[in-house]
N, C-alpha and C positions, 0 to 999 in steps of 0.2 A: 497957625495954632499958637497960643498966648495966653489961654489961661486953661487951667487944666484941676482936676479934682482927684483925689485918691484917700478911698477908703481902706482902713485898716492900717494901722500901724503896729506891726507883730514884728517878731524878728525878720522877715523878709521885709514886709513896705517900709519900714522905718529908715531904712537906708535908701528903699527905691524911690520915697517918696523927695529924699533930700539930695539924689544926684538931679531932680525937675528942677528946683529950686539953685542950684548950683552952677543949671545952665542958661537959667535967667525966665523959666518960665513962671509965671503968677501960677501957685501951688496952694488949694483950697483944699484943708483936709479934715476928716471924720474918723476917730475910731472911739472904740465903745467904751471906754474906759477914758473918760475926757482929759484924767488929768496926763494923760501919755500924747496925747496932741497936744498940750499946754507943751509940756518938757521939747517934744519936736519944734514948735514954731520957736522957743527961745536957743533951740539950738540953730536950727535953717534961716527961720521966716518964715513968710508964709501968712497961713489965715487961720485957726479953726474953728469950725463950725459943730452946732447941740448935735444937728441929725447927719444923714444920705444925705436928703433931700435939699437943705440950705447949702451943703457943702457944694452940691453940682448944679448948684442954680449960676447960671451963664458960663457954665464950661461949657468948651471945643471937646474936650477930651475926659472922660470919667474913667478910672482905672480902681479896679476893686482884687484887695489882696486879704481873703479872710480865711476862717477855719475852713467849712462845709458846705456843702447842699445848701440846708438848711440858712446856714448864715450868710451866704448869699442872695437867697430869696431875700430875705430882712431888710436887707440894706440893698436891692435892687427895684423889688416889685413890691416889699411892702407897704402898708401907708404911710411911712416916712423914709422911704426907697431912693432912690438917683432916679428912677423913671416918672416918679412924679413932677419932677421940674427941668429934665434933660429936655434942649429941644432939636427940633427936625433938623438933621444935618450934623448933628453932631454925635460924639460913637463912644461904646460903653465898650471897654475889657474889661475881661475878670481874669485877672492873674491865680487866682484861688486853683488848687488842684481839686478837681468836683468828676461827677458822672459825665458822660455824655448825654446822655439825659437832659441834663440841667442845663448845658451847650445848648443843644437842637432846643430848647423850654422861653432862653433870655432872647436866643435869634428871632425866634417867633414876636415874644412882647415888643422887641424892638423895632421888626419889621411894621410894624402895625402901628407905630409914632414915628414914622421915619427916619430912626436909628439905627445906626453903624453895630454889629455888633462884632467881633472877635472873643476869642476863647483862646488863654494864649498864656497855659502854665508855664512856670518857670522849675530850671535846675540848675544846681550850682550852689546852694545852701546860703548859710547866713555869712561867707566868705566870700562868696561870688555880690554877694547883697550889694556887700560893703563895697568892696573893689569895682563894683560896675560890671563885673564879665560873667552875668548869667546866660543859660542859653534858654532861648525861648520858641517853646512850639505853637503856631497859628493856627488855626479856624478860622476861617470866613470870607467874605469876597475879596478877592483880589484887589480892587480899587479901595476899599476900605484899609487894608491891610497898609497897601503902598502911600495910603494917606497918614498911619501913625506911627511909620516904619523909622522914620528921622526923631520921634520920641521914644521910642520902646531901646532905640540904639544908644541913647544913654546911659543906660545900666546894663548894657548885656556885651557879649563877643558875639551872640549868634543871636540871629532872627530871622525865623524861616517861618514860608507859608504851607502850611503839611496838606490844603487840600479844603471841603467846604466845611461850615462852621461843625464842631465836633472830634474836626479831624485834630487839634490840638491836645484836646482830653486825651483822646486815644494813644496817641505818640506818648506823651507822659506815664501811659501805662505800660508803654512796652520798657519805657525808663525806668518807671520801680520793678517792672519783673527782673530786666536784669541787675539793677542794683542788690536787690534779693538775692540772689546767687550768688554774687560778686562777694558782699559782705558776709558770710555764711563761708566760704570757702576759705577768704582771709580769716578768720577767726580760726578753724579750723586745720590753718598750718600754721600757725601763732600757736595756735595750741600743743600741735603736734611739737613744734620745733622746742615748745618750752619742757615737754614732759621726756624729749629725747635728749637734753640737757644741751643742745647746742645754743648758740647764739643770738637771739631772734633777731637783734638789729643787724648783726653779721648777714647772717638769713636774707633779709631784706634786702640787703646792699647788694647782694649779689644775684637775687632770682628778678628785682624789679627791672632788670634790664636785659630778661629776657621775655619771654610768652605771656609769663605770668604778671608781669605791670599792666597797672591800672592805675585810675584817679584815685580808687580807694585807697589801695596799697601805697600809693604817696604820701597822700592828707591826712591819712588816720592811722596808720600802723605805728608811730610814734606813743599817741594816746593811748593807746589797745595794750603794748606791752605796757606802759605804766597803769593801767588799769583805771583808764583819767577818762571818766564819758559825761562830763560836765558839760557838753558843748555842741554846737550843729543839729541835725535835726532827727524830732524826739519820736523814740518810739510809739508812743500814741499815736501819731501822726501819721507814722509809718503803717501802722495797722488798718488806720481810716484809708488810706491810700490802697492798701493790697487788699481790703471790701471790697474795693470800689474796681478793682482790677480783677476779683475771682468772679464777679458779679457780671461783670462784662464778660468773662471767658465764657461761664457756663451760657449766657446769649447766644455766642459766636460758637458754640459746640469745640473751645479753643481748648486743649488739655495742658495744666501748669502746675504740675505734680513738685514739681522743686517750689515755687511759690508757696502754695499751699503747706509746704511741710514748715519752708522759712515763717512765713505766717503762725505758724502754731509755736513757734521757736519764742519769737517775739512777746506770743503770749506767756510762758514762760516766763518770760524778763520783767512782762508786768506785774507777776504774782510776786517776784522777790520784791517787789519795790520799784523797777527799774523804768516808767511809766513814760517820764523824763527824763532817761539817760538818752544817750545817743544812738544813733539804729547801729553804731560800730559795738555795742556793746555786747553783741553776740557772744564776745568772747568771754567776759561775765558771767553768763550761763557755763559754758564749757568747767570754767575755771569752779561756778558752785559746784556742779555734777560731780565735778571730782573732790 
């Protein structure tokens, strides 16, 4: 595998797309906003290409990292898609956080041109991006999996295969429910600790090393008490995400009463303005409230 395509250059592929090209693979890329592919290839290499469709013509490997649903179809099954010029034998992921739906929807298209397909969101923010150590959850057949497992190892610490195509969507949904919680709790003894007049950093130092650490309480609790949510990944995002997660519970008759409430929290943050702050910005809210 030697040439490879990657659509969408956001704050996640923009990096993932330049650790391909770092390790020598020929890196053909698309995003929808051309002059950010321009600024990529002068920083990388590489190639890019108007559409999908040019960008995956004679890739081994097409990797797609965009908003949605919706914008996934566009740039995979549209009429100027990756599926229009992918050919047999060769395998489509979508690193995009999407439905399951939309999973079990590209497996199908691909099956039926003799493509590879994987489903295979990532986690680890625009920090993990950069540094290479996202973790990433799989969908899809095993032999496919194991075949672009020595590419996807480029930017990540983790890659795992969760199970048949779909089963990656899923796992990333159990990732923002608890994330959900996780950030919702930390804001709430940031909060707690600032209005009881103690320390918050003190605070920190001292409870991250016991039960209560986490990734969040590492990465982001510096940011939070400065009140600094310029950065990582944005609450819109987040919302598209936890749809996409209530949507599936009500399916699975799965009850996520803490989600749902973080959910409405969120919205909240988007009415003050907060659309594109950071999903740590929970605390934000706390801090208007009062």
């Amino acid at each position: 595998m030697s040439t490879v395509a990657f659509i969408g250059l956001g704050v996640m592929g923009y990096s993932m797309a330049g650790h391909l090209v770092r390790q020598g693979l020929t890196t053909r890329v698309y995003n929808r906003t051309a002059s950010k592919a321009e600024t990529w290839v002068n920083e990388y290499g590489g190639s890019a290409h108007p559409t999908p469709q040019e960008a995956a013509k004679g890739a081994d490997l097409v990797l797609v990292c965009v908003g949605n649903d919706d914008d996934v179809r566009e740039v995979t099954t549209g009429s100027e898609g990756v599926l229009q010029s992918m050919e047999s034998g060769s395998v489509l992921i979508d690193h995009t956080t999407a439905s399951a739906d939309l999973a079990l929807e590209l497996d199908a298209a691909c099956r039926e041109q003799g493509i590879g397909f994987i489903d295979a969101p990532v986690s680890g923010g625009q920090q993990g991006a950069e540094n290479g150590a996202l973790t990433i959850m799989c969908g899809g057949e095993k032999a496919h999996f194991e075949h672009v497992y020595p590419v996807l190892d480029l930017y990540a610490r983790a890659v795992t295969l969760m199970g048949a195509a779909s089963s990656g969507q899923l796992t990333k949904m159990v990732n923002q429910i608890c994330i959900a919680g996780l950030v919702q709790g930390l804001a709430e003894g940031l909060h707690f600790a600032e209005q009881a007049g103690l320390d918050q950093q003190q605070v920190i130092d001292v409870i991250a090393k016991g039960a209560a650490g986490s990734w969040q309480m590492e990465n982001r609790h510096k940011t939070m008490i400065a009140d600094e949510y310029e950065h990582g990944f944005a609450v819109n995002w987040m919302r598209k995400d936890l749809d996409i997660c209530l949507t599936q519970a009500r399916r699975l008759d799965a009850t996520l009463p803490v989600t749902a409430l973080v959910d409405q929290f969120y919205a909240d943050v988007q009415r003050i303005g907060g659309g594109r702050w950071d999903t740590s910005s929970l605390l934000k809210r706390l801090r208007k409230i009062d």
